[in-house]
VEXSEBA-877176 format. One record per residue (C-alpha): residue in three letters; chain; x, y, z. Coordinates in pm, whole numbers. Each point is the difference from the previous one (the first is absolute). Layout:
N
  rest  kette       X       Y       Z
   ala      A       X       Y       Z
...
end
This chain:
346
  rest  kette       X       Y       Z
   unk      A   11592   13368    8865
   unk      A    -108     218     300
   unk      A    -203     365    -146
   unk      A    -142     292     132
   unk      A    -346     152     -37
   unk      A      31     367      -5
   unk      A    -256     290     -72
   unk      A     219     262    -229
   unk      A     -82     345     -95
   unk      A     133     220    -274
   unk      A    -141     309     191
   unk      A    -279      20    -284
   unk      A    -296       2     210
   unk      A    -157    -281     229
   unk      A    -208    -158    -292
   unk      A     324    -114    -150
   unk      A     142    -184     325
   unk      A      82    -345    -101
   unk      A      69    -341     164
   unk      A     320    -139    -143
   unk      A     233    -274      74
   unk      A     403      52      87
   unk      A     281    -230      50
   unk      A      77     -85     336
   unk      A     255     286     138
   unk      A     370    -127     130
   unk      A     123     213     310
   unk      A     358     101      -5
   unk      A     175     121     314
   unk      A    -186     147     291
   unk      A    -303     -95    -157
   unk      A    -286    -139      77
   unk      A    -248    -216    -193
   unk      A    -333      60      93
   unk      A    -390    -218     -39
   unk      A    -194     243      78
   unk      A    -342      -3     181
   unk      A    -181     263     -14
   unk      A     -33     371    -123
   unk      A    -152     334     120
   unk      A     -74     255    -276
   unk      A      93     415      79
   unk      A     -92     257    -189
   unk      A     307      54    -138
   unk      A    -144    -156    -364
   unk      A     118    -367      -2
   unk      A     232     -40     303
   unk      A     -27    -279     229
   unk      A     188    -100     314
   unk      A      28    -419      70
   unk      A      33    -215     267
   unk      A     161    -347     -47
   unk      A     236    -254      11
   unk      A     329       7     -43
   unk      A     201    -278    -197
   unk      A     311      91      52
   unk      A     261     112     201
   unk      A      59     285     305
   unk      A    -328    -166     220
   unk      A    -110    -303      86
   unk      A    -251    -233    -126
   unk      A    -344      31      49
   unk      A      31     372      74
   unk      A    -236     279    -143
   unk      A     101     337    -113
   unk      A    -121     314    -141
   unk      A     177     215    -238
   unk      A     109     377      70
   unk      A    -124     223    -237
   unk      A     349     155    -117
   unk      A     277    -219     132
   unk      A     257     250     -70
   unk      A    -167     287     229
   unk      A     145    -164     350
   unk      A      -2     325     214
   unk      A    -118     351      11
   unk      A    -103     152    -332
   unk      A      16    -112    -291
   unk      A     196     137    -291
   unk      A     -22       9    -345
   unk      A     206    -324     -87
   unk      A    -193    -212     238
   unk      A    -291      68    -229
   unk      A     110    -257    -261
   unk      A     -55    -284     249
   unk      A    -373      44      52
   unk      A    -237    -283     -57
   unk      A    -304      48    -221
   unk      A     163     277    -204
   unk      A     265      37    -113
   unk      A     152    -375     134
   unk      A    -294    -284    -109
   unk      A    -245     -59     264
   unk      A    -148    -304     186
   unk      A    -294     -37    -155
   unk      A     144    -405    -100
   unk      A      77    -350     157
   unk      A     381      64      72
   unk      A     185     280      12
   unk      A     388      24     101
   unk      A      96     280     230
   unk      A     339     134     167
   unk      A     -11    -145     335
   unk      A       7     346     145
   unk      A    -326      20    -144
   unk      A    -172    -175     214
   unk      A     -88     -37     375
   unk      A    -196    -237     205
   unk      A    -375     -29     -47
   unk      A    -172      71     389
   unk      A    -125    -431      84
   unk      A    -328     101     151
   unk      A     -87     177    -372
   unk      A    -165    -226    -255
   unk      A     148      34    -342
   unk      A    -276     236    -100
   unk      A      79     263     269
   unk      A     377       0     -17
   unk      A       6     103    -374
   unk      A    -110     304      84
   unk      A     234     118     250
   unk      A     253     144    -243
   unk      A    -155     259    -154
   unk      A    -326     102     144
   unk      A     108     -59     364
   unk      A     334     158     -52
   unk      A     -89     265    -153
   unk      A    -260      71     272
   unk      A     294     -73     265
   unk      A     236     290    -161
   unk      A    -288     248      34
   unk      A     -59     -30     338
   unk      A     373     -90      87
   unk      A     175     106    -249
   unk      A     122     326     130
   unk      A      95    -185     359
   unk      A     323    -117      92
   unk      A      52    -362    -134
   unk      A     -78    -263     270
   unk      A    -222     303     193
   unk      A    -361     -63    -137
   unk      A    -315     251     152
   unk      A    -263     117     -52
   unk      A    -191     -28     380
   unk      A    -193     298      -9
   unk      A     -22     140    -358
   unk      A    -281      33    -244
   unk      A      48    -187    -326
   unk      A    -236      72    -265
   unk      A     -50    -264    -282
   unk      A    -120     101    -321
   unk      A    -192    -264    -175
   unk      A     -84    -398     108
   unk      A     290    -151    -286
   unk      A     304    -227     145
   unk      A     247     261     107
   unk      A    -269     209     215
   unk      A    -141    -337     165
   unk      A     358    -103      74
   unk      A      27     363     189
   unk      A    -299     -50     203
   unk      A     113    -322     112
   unk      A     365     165      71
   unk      A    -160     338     158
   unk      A    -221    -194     244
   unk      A     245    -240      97
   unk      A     216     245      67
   unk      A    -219     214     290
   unk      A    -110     269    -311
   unk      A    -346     154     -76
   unk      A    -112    -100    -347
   unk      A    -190     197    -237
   unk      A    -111    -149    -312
   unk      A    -215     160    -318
   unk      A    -165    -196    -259
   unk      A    -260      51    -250
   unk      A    -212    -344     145
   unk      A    -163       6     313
   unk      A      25    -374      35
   unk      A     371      36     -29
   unk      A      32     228     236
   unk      A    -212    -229     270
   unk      A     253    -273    -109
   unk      A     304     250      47
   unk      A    -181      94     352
   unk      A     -45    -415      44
   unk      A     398      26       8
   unk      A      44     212     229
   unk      A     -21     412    -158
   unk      A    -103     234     210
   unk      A    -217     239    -223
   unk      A     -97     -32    -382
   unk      A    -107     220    -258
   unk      A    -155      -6    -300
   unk      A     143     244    -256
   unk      A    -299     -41    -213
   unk      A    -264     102     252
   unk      A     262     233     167
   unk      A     228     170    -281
   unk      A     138     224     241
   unk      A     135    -302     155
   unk      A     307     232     117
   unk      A    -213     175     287
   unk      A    -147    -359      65
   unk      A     377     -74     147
   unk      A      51     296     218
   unk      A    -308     -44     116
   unk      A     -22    -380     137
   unk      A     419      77      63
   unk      A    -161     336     262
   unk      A     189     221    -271
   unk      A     374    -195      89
   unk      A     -46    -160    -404
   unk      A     222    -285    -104
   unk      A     341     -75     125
   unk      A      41    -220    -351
   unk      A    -154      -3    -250
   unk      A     -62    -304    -303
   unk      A     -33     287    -296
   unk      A    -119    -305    -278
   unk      A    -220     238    -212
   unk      A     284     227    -179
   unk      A    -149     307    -157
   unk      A    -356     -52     110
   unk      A      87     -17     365
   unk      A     362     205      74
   unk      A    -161     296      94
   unk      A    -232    -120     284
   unk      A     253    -184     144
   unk      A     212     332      37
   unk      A    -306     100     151
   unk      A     -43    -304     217
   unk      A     366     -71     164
   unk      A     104     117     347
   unk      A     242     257      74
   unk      A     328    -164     -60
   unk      A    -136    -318    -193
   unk      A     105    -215    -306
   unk      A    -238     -19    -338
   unk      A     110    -333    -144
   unk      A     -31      46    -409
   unk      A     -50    -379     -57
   unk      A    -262     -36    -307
   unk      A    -218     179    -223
   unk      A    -344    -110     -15
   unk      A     -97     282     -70
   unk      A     232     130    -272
   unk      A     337     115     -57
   unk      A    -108     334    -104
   unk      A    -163     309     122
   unk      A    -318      80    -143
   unk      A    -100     390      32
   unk      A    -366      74       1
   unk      A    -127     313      39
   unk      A    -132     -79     358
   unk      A     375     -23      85
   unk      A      72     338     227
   unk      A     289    -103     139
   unk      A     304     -97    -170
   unk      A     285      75     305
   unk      A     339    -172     -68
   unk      A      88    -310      68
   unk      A     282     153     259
   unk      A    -209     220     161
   unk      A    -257    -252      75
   unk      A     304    -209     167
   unk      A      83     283     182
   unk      A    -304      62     143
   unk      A     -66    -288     233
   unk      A     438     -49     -37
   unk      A     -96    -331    -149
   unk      A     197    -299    -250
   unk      A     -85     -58    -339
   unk      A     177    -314     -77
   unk      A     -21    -272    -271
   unk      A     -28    -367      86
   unk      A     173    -250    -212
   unk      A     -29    -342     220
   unk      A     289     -66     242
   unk      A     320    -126      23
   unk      A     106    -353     148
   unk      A      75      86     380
   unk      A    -293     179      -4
   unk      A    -205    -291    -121
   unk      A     192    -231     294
   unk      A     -82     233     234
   unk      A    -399     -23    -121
   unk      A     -30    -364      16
   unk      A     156       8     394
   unk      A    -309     202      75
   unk      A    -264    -211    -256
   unk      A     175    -320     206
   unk      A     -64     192     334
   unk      A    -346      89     -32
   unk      A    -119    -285    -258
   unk      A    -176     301    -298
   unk      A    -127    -234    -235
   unk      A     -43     184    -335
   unk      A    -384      41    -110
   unk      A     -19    -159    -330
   unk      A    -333      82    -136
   unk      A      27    -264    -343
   unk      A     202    -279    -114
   unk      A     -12    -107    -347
   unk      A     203    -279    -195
   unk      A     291      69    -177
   unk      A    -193    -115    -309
   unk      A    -239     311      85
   unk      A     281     257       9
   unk      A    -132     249    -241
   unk      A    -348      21     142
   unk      A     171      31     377
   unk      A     168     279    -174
   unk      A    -317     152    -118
   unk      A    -111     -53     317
   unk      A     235     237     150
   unk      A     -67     271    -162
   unk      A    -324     -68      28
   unk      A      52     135     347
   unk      A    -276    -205     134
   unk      A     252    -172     246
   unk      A      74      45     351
   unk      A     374      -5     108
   unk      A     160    -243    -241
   unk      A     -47    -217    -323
   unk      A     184    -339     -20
   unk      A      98    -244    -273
   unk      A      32    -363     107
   unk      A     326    -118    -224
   unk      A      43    -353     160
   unk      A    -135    -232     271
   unk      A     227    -273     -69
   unk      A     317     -52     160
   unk      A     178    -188    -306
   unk      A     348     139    -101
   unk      A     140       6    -343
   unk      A     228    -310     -28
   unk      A     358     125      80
   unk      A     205    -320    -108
   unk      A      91    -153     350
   unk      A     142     431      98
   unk      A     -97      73     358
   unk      A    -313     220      16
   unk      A    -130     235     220
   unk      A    -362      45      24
   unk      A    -210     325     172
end
């Protein structure tokens, strides 16, 4: 009888992350049955995103797919509700061999991306995609023109460089690593700066920007970073709150003169403060018609095999990688055995 192998977690720490063995899930209506590929890891603790094959019904054979992150967010913003249906917490992740899924939770995987690449598309890349679109009209990407500045080298900050510059923007990125920063400038960013050597890393961005700042900004570091930003966004521009690297919260020092309001800050430059919680489904269509139109392959900096998971995970945090981390699931094409039933395979 057909079984899956599946990392679990009890949300007790990543030394207690265990391979296991499952019974081989039956989809129901609308569902899909899913062998999946491959895996890219986020920072959002264990959740994954797959690409695959799908065994059932609703495609056809031999296509690929890749999950959507919340299959019950479909347009505009999400609400409270839809935030039982996302995978990795609190719905099981992908992290395993198969996986069934709601046929509305999935979408066609770009051909020209291997397996590797395409797994990360629905979370880092989408993510990036609603900060720099998100506030546009739906079907009315931009960006020609702007300044974009990209906190930090991880997947959702490589994914916006790649998005910025293919979209006619100026690209800013900071890092701690100079030889990340010559990679991020290998992909096309304009100017980068090391917030190590240059703490007030603020002034850095007026100053290679000619004092316009950023247009949009990646804000990844929380606590540690907020207030720079507010210091580093253009007159009428949009802080992205997307991670926290750097904390979730504030730490007062005694060097700390000024403590202005959140609202007056925003004021100031008349500037949005929003928070960035992936994307919905037509958002994520209308991402993959501009991947497919200008070919962005994903930079995947590691692959390990599934049997590696918990050291890829380590790895991650490690934050040692460039753009994205990937598990290799499967390189086979076999299917379960489905008893003469008509399968569809992605």
């Amino acid at each position: 009888m057909a079984s899956v192998q599946q990392w679990q977690t009890l949300q007790d720490g990543l030394e207690n992350l265990t391979q296991a063995t499952a019974p081989m899930p039956t989809p129901g209506r609308d569902e899909v049955l899913v062998k999946i590929h491959a895996v890219s890891l986020n920072y959002r603790d264990t959740e994954v995103v797959a690409v695959g094959e799908d065994l059932e019904v609703a495609y056809n054979v031999g296509d690929r797919v890749i999950s959507v992150c919340n299959y019950m967010h479909r347009t505009s913003h999400i609400h409270e509700k839809d935030m039982a249906a996302g995978l990795g917490l609190p719905l099981p992740g992908v992290l395993q061999t198969y996986r069934v899924f709601p046929s509305i939770g999935l979408l066609p995987a770009p051909a020209y991306l291997t397996d590797g690449e395409a797994c990360c598309l629905p979370v880092a890349s989408v993510t990036a995609w609603m900060a720099i679109n998100g506030m546009r009209p739906l079907g009315q990407p931009g960006g020609d023109g702007e300044v974009v500045l990209l906190q930090g080298t991880g997947g959702v900050s490589v994914a916006g460089l790649q998005i910025a510059k293919a979209s006619g923007a100026t690209a800013v990125v900071t890092s701690s690593s100079d030889d990340k920063l010559a990679t991020a400038k290998d992909l096309g960013a304009d100017h980068g700066i090391n917030y190590k050597t240059t703490p007030r890393w603020a002034e850095a961005v007026m100053e290679c920007t000619d004092g316009h700042g950023a247009d949009i900004i990646f804000e990844n570091g929380g606590a540690g970073t907020l207030r720079q930003s507010f210091d580093a966004v253009a007159f009428g521009g949009i802080i992205n709150c997307i991670g926290y690297l750097g904390g979730k919260n504030n730490k007062v020092t005694d060097e700390d003169e000024d403590r202005t309001g959140v609202n007056v800050l925003a004021l100031r430059r008349n500037m949005t403060l929003r928070g960035i919680l992936n994307g919905p489904r037509d958002r994520f269509e209308e991402m993959l018609h501009f991947y497919n139109t200008h070919e962005i392959h994903p930079v995947v900096h590691r692959i390990f095999p599934f049997e590696e998971s918990k050291t890829a995970i380590q790895y991650l945090f490690s934050a040692q990688h460039f753009g994205k981390v990937v598990i290799n699931v499967s390189n086979e094409a076999t299917l379960p055995d489905t008893k003469g039933e008509d399968m569809i395979t992605m």
